[in-house]
C-alpha positions as CSV (number, residue, x, y, z in Angstrom):
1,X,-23.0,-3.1,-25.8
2,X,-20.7,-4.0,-22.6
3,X,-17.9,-5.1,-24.7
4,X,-17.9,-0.9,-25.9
5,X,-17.6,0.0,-22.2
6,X,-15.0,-2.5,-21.6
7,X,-13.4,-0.8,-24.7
8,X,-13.7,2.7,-23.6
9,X,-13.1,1.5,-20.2
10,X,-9.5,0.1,-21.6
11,X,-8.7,3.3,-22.7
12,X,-9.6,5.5,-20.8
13,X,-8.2,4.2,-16.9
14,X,-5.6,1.6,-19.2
15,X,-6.8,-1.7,-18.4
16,X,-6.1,-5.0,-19.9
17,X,-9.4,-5.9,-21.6
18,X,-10.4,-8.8,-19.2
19,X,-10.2,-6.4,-16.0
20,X,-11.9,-3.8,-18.0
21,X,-15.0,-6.7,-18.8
22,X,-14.8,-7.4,-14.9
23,X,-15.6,-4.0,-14.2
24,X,-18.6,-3.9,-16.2
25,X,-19.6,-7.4,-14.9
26,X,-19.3,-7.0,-11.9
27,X,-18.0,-3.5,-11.3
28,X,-14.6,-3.8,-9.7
29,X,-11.4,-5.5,-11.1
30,X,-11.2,-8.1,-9.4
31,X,-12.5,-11.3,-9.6
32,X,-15.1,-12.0,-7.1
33,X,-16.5,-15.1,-5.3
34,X,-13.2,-16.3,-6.0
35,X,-9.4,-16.8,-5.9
36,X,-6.6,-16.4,-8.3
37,X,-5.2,-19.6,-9.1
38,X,-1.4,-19.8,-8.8
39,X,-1.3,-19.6,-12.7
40,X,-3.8,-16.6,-12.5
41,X,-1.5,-14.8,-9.9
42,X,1.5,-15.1,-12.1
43,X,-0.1,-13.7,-14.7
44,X,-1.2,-10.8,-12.8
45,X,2.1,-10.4,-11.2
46,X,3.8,-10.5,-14.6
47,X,0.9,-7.6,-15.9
48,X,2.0,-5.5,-12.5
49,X,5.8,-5.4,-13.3
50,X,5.3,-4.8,-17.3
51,X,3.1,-1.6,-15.9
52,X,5.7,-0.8,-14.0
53,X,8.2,-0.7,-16.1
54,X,6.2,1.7,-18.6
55,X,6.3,3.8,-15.8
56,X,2.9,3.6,-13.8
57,X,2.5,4.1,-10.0
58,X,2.2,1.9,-7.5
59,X,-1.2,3.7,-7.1
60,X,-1.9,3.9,-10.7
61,X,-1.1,0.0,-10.7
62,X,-3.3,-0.5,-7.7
63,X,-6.3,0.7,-9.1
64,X,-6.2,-0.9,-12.2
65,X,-6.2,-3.9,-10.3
66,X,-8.3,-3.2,-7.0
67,X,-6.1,-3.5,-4.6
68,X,-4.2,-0.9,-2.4
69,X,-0.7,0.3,-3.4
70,X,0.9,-1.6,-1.0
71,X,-0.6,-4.5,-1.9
72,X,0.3,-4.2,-5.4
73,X,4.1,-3.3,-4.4
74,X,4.0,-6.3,-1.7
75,X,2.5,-8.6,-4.4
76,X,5.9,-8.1,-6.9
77,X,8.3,-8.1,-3.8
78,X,7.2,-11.2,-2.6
79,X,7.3,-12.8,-6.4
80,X,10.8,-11.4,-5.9
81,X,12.2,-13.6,-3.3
């Protein structure tokens, strides 16, 4: 039954399917009790810029992944340097 909320959950606020099962774990985004390894990170830098390049906010981005705006934004700009 989860997997179906993780599904409409998908749709509906536009997450990828793994944050969308996080949510109904554990209910927020993000992965808790734990850090993104450096491979995780890249990956979720690399799913912040594809987002932003079809055009979501920084806010838009931010909630998808729990974080603030800024954090989201500061997250690609440091990946930038």
């Amino acid at each position: 039954m989860d997997g179906w909320y993780a599904l409409a959950l998908s749709i509906i606020k536009k997450y990828p399917i793994d944050q969308a099962m996080r949510v109904i774990e554990n209910g927020s985004p993000r992965k808790h009790g734990s850090e993104l390894t450096a491979d995780q990170l890249d990956d979720e830098i690399e799913q912040i810029i594809e987002m932003r390049s079809q055009g979501y906010t920084w806010q838009d981005i931010g909630d998808a992944f729990g974080m603030s705006k800024g954090a989201a934004y500061y997250r690609v700009k440091r990946r930038k340097k």
